[in-house]
C-alpha positions as a printed NumPy array, in Angstrom:
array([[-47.095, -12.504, 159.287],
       [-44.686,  -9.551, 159.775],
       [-46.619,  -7.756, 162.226],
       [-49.722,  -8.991, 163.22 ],
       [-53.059,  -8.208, 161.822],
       [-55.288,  -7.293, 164.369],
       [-56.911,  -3.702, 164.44 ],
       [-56.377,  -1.921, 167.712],
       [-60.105,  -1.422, 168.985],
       [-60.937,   2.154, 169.515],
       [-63.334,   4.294, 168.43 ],
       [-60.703,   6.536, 165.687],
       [-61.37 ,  10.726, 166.049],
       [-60.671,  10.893, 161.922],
       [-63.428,  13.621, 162.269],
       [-61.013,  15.727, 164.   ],
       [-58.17 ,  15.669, 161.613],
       [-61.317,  16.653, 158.736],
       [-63.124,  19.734, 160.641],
       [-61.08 ,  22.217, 158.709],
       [-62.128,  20.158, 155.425],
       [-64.016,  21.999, 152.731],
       [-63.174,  21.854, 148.471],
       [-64.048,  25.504, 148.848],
       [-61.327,  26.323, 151.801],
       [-58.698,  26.297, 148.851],
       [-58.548,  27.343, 145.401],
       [-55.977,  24.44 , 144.422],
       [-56.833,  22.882, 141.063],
       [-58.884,  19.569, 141.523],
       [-57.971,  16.603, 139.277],
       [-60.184,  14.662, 137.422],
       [-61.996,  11.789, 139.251],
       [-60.789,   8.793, 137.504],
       [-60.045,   5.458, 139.641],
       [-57.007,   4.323, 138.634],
       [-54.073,   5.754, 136.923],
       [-51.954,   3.086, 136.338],
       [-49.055,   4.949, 135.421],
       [-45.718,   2.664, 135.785],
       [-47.68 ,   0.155, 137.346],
       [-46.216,  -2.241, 139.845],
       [-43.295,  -4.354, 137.69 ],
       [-41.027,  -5.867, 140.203],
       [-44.518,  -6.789, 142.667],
       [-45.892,  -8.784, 139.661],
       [-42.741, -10.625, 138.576],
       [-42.316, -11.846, 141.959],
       [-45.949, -12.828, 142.234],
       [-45.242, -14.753, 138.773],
       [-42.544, -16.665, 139.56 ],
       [-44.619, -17.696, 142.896],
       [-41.921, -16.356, 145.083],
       [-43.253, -14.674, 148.775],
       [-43.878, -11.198, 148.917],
       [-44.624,  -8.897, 151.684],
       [-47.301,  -5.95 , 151.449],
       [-47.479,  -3.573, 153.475],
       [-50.673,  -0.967, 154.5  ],
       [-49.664,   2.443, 155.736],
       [-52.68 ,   4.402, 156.663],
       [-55.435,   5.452, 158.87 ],
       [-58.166,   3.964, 160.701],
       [-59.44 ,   2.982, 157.547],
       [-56.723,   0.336, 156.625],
       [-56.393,  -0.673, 160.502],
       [-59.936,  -1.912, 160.007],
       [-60.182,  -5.348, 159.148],
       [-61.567,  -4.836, 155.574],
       [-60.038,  -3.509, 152.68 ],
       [-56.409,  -4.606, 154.519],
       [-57.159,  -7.907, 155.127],
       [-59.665,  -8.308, 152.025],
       [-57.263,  -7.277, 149.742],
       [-54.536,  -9.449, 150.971],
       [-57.192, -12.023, 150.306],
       [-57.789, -11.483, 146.824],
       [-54.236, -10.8  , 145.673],
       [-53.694, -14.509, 147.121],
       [-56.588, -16.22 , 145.223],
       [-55.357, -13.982, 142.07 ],
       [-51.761, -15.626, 142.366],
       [-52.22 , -18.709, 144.428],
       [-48.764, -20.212, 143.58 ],
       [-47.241, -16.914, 145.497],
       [-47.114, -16.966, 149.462],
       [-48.264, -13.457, 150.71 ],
       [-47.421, -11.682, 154.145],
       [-49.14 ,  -8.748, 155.413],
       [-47.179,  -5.561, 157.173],
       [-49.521,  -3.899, 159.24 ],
       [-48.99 ,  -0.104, 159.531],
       [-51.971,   1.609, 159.883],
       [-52.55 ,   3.66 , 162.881],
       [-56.02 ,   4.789, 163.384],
       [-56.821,   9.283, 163.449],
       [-53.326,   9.817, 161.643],
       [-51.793,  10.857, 158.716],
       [-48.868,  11.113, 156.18 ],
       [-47.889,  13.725, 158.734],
       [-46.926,  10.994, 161.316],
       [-46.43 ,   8.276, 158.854],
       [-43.434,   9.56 , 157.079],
       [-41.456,   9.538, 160.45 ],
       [-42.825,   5.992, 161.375],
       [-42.111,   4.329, 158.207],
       [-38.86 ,   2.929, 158.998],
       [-40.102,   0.911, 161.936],
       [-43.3  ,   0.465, 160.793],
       [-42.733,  -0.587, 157.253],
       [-39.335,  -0.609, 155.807],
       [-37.306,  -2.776, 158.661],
       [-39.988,  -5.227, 156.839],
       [-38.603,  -5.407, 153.708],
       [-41.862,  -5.237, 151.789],
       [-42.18 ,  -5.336, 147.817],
       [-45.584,  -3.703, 147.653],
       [-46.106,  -0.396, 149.991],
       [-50.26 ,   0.847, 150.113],
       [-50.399,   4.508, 151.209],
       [-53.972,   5.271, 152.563],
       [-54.046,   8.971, 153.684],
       [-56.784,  10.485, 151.291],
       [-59.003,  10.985, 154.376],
       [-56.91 ,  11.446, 157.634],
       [-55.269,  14.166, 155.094],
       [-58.056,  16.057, 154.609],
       [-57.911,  18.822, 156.261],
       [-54.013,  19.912, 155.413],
       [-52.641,  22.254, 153.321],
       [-51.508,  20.913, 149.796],
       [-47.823,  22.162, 150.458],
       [-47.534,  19.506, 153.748],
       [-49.302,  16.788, 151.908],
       [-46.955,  17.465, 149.661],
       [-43.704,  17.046, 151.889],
       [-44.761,  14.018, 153.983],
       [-45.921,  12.375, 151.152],
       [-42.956,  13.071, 149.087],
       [-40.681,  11.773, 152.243],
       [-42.519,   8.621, 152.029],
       [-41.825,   7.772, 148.851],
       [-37.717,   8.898, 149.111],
       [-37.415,   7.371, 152.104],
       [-38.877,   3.972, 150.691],
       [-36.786,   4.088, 147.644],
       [-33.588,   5.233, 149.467],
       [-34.065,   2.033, 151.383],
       [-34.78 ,  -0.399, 148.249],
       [-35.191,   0.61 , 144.885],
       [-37.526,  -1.98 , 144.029],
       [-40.371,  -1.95 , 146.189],
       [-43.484,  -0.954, 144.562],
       [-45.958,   1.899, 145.915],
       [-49.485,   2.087, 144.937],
       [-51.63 ,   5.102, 146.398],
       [-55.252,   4.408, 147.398],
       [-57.911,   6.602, 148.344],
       [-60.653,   6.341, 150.487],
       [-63.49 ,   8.903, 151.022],
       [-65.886,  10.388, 154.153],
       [-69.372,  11.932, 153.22 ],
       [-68.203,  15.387, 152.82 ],
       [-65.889,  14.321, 150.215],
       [-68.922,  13.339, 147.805],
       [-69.703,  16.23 , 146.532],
       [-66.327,  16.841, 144.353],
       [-66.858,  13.309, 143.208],
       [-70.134,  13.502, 141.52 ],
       [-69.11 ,  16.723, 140.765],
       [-66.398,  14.801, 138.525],
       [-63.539,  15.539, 140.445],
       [-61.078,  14.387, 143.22 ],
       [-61.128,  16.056, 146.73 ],
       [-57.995,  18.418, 147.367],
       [-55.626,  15.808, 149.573],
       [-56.237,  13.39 , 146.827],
       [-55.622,  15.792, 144.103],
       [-52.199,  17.032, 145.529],
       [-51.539,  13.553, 146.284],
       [-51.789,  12.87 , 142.378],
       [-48.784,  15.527, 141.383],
       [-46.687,  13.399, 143.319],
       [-47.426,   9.954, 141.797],
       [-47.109,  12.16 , 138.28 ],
       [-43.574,  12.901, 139.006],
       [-42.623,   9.816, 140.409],
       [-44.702,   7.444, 137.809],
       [-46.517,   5.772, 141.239],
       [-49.992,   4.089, 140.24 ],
       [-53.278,   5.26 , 142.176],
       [-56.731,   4.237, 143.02 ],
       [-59.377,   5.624, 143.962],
       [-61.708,   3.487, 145.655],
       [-64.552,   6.184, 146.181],
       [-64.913,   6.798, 142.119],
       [-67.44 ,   4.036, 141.734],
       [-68.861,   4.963, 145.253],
       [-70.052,   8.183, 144.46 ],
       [-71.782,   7.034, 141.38 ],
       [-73.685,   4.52 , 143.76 ],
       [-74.917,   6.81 , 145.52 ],
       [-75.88 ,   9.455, 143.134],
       [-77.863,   6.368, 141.744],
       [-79.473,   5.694, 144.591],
       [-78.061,   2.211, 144.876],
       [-76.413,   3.567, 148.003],
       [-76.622,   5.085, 151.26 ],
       [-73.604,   6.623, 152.391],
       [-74.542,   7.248, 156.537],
       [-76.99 ,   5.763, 157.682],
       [-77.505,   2.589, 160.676],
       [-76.465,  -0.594, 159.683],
       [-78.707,  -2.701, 158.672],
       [-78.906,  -6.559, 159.783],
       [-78.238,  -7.515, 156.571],
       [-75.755,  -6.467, 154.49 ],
       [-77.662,  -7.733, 151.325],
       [-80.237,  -4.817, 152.095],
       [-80.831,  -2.552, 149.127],
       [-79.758,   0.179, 148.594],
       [-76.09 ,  -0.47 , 150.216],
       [-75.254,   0.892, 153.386],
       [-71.989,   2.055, 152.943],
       [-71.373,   3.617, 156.697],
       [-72.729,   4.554, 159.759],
       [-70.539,   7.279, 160.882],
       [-70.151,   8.683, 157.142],
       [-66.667,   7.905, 157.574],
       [-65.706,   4.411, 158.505],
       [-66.975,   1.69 , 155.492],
       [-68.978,  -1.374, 156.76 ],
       [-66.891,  -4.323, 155.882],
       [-68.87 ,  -6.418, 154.149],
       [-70.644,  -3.275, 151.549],
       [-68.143,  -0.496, 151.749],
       [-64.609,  -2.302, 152.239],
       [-66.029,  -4.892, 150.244],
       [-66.871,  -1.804, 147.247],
       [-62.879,  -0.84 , 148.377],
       [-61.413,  -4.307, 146.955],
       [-63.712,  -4.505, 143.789],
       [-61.594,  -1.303, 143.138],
       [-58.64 ,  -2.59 , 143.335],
       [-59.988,  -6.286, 141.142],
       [-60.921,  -3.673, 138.104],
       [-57.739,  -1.297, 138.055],
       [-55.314,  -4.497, 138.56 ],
       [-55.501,  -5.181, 134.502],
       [-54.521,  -1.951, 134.04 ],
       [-51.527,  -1.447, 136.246],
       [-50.397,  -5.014, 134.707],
       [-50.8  ,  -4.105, 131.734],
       [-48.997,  -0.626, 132.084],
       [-45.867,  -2.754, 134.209],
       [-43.068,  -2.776, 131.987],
       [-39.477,  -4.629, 132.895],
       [-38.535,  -5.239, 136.66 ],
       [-35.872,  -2.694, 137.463],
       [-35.375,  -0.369, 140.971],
       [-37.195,   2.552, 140.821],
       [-35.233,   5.842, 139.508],
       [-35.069,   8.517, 142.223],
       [-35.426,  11.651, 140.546],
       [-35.423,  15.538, 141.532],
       [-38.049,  16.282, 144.288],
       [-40.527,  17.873, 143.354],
       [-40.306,  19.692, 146.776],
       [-36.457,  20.445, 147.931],
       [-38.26 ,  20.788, 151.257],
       [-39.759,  17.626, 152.15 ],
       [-39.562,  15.287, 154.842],
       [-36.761,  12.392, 153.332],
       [-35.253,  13.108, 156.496],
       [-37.956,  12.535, 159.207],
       [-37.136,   9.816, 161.339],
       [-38.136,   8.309, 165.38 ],
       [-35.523,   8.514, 167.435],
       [-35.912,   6.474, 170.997],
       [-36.103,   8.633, 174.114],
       [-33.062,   8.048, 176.023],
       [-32.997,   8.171, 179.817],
       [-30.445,  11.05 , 180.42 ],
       [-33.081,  13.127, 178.714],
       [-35.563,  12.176, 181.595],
       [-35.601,  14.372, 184.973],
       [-37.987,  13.653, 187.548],
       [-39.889,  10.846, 188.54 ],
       [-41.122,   8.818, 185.692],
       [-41.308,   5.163, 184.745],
       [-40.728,   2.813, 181.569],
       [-43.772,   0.817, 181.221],
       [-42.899,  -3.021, 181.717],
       [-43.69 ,  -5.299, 178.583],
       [-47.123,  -6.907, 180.49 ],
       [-48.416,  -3.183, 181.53 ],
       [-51.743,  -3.084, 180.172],
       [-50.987,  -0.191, 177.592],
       [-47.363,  -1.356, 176.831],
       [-49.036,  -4.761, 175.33 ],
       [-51.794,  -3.042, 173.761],
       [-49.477,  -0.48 , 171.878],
       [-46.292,  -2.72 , 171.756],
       [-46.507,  -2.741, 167.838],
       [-45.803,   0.796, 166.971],
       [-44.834,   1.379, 170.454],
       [-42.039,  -0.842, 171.57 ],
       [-41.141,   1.376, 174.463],
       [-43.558,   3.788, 176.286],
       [-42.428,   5.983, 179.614],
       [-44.684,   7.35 , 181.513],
       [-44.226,  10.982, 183.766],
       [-45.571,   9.52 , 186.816],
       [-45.362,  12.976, 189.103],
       [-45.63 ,  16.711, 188.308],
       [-42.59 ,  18.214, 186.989],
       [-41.142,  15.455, 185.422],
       [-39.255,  16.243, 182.297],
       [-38.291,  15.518, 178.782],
       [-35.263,  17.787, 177.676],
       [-32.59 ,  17.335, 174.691],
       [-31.086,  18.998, 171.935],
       [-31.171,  18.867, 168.403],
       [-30.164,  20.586, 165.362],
       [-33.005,  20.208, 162.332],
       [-35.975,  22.069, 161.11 ],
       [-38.614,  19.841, 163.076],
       [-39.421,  18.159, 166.16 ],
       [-42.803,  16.413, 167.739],
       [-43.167,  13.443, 169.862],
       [-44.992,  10.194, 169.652],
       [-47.065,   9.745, 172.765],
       [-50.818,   8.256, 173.868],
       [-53.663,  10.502, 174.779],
       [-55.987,   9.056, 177.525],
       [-58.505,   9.966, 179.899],
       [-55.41 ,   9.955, 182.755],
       [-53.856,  12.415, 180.475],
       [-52.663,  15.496, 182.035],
       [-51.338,  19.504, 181.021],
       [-47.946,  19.849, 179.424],
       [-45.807,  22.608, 179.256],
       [-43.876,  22.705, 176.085],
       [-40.877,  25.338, 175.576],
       [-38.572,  25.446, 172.046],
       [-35.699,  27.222, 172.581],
       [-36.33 ,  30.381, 174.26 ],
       [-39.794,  31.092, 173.283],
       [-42.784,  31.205, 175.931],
       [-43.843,  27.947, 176.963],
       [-47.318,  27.093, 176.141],
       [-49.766,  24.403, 177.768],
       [-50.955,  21.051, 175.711],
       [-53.503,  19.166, 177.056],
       [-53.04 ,  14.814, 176.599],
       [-56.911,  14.492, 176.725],
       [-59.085,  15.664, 173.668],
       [-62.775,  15.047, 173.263],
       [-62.764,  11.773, 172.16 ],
       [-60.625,  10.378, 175.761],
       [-62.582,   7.844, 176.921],
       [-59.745,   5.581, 175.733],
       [-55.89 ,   5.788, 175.177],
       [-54.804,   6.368, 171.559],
       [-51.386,   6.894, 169.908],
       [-50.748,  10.717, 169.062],
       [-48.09 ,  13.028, 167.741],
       [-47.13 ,  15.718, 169.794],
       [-46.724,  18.637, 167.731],
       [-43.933,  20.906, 169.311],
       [-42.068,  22.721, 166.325],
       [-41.947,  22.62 , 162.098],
       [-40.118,  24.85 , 159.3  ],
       [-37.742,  25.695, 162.256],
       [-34.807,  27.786, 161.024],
       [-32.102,  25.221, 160.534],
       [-29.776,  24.943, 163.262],
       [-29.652,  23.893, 166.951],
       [-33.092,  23.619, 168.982],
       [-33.583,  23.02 , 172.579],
       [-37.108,  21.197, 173.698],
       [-38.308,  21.152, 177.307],
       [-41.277,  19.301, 177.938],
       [-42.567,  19.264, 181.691],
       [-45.682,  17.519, 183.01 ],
       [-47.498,  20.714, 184.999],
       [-49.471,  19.791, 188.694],
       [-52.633,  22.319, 186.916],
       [-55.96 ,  19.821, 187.751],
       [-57.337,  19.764, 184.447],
       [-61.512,  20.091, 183.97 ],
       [-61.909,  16.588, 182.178],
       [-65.956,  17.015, 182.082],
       [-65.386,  20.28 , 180.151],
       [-63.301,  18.853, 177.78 ],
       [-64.941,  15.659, 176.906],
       [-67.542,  16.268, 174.112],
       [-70.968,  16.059, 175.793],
       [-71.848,  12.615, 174.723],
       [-68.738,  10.883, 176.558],
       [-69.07 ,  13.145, 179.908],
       [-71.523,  10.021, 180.939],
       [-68.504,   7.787, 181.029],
       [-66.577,  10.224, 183.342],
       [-69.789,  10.017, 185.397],
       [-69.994,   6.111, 185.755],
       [-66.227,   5.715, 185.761],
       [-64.39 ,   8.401, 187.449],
       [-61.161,   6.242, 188.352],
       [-60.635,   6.448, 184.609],
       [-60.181,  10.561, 185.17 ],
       [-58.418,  10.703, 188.045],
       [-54.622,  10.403, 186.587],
       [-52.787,  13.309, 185.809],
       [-50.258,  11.533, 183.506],
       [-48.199,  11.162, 180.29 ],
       [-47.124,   8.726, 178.028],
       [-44.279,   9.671, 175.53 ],
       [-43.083,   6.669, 173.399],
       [-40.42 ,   8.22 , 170.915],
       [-38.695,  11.732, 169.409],
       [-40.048,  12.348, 165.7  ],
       [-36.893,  14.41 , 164.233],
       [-36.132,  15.866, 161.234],
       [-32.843,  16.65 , 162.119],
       [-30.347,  14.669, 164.597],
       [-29.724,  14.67 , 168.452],
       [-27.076,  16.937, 169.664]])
């Protein structure tokens, strides 16, 4: 394996990244629901395949694809389907993210990899952005993946939650899927959607989209979820991969000759090509803070998309540099030790960030948000860890406050956890 397979264990706050998601929030045309668009297919993929050669895939997405279903399922199938080829998996799926964070981790996620076949799952974790910055991260995946070898393959999927279900039977594909589609237009990129046949299921009554899961998975009708969100692997992942079996004789038959892939005009001058991690370096740290050694508990546990992590260990310890782009944010852990930040871009008022949410009763990877469509040119970013005693009970949702209750230790750091700079733009 390139990285290994298996899914970081957390509960994943995808519910979050949807609250703002409604088909009516937008007037941007829907497309048709159809399941797979095979478009230029996947040509250089299957000739490898053919010949038997080995062949890396790689799964960018969400909590979704960390899951071990569809991911590993799929990997599964594509090997009985060509046993004479030897497949390896890249994992790359980070649980309660989305393109937005994906198109700056793809190099060290996927792309150091060298894979032949890239899987872009953001349909969901997507769902509540505009069109325009699905369009640029999106967009900035597929340059930057083609920039760094012309013949890997792409194939969008998308997944659905409950509230998506509606557009579906209603014939049509959700908005972040729908702008998702101009993009594999212009670029000829084939797409699935894996919730097409779902939503007939359950407008059939063959299928219950939330509801608890049953002891059996043969239980009719289908379970497909508890959470309305996250598929059940053995009905809903299982409904994922069928998906993919039924569209596969139509992106080979639409694969023509094995050639690299043509990079043409954007369809957005504006996207994110560019974006890009860039390590912290330690001239940029004042204060007192720490790099995590490689057997601290949250080092090991995020080492794969994290392979170094500091941590501000006192009040007023700072992250400061320089750099001259149009965006910045940082990759960093919330946690239920996480404390108040105060973030300042160039010479604008400082304002306060809290590195707990809700949903803290763990640690989970997190972007940082601290400036986008900046005015090109030279940017200054201080980030300082503040000594303001944050109310944790108030901001855990009311079903985790119990866990504050039974383990307060957890709650009693004031702390942060940066792991990397996500630039579009370079260090001064």
């Amino acid at each position: 394996m390139i990285a290994h397979t298996r899914a970081v264990s957390f509960v994943i706050p995808v519910l979050l990244l949807l609250a703002t998601h409604a088909s009516a929030q937008s007037d941007y045309p829907l497309r048709d629901a159809v399941e797979c668009h095979p478009r230029g297919g996947l040509p250089n993929f299957l000739q490898k395949v053919a010949a038997g050669e080995t062949v890396k895939v790689a799964y960018l997405g969400g909590s979704i694809t960390a899951a071990p279903g569809w991911r590993v399922q799929s990997r599964e199938w594509l090997q009985k389907t060509y046993p004479e080829a030897k497949f390896e998996e890249i994992h790359a799926a980070i649980g309660g993210t989305g393109s937005d964070l994906g198109v700056f981790r793809l190099q060290r996620d996927v792309l150091q990899h060298q894979p032949d076949l890239l899987f872009v799952e953001f349909a969901v974790n997507d769902g509540g952005a505009s069109p325009e910055r699905i369009h640029k991260a999106m967009e900035g995946i597929i340059r930057q993946t083609w920039k760094a070898d012309a013949n890997t393959d792409i194939c969008f999927v998308y997944t659905l939650t409950i509230k998506m279900l509606g557009d579906l039977q209603a014939g049509k594909m959700p908005r972040a899927a729908s702008a998702m589609e101009e993009l594999a237009d212009h670029y000829g990129i084939p797409s699935i959607h894996f919730g097409v046949e779902v939503a007939k299921l359950e407008a059939a009554g063959d299928l219950v989209f939330q509801a608890p899961k049953p002891k059996d998975a043969a239980t009719k009708p289908m379970v497909f979820s508890t959470d309305g969100v996250h598929p059940h692997v053995q009905t809903g992942h299982r409904l994922y991969v069928e998906a993919i079996a039924r569209s596969w004789p139509k992106i080979t038959a639409a694969s023509g000759k094995a050639e690299p892939h043509e990079i043409v005009e954007p369809l957005r001058r504006d996207n994110w090509e560019e974006a890009k991690m860039v390590s912290i370096q330690p001239e940029m740290l004042s204060g007192d803070w720490t790099k995590l050694p490689a057997d601290h508990r949250l080092a090991k546990r995020f080492r794969r998309n994290m392979p170094e992590l500091f941590q501000a260990v006192e009040p007023d310890a700072t992250l400061s540099f320089q750099f001259e782009g149009t965006a910045v944010a940082v990759f960093d852990v919330l946690g239920p030790d996480g404390g108040q930040l105060s973030v300042q871009l160039d010479d604008a008022k400082p304002v306060m960030r809290n590195r707990i949410d809700g949903y803290c009763t763990y640690h989970r990877m997190a972007k940082l948000n601290v400036g986008s469509e900046l005015k090109p040119g030279v940017h200054t970013v201080t980030i300082t860890l503040t000594p303001n005693t944050l109310d944790k009970r108030a901001i855990l949702f009311e079903r985790n406050r119990g866990d504050l209750e039974s383990k307060p230790e957890k709650y009693q750091g004031h702390t942060w956890y940066p792991a990397a700079l996500m630039l579009i733009g370079e260090l001064k």
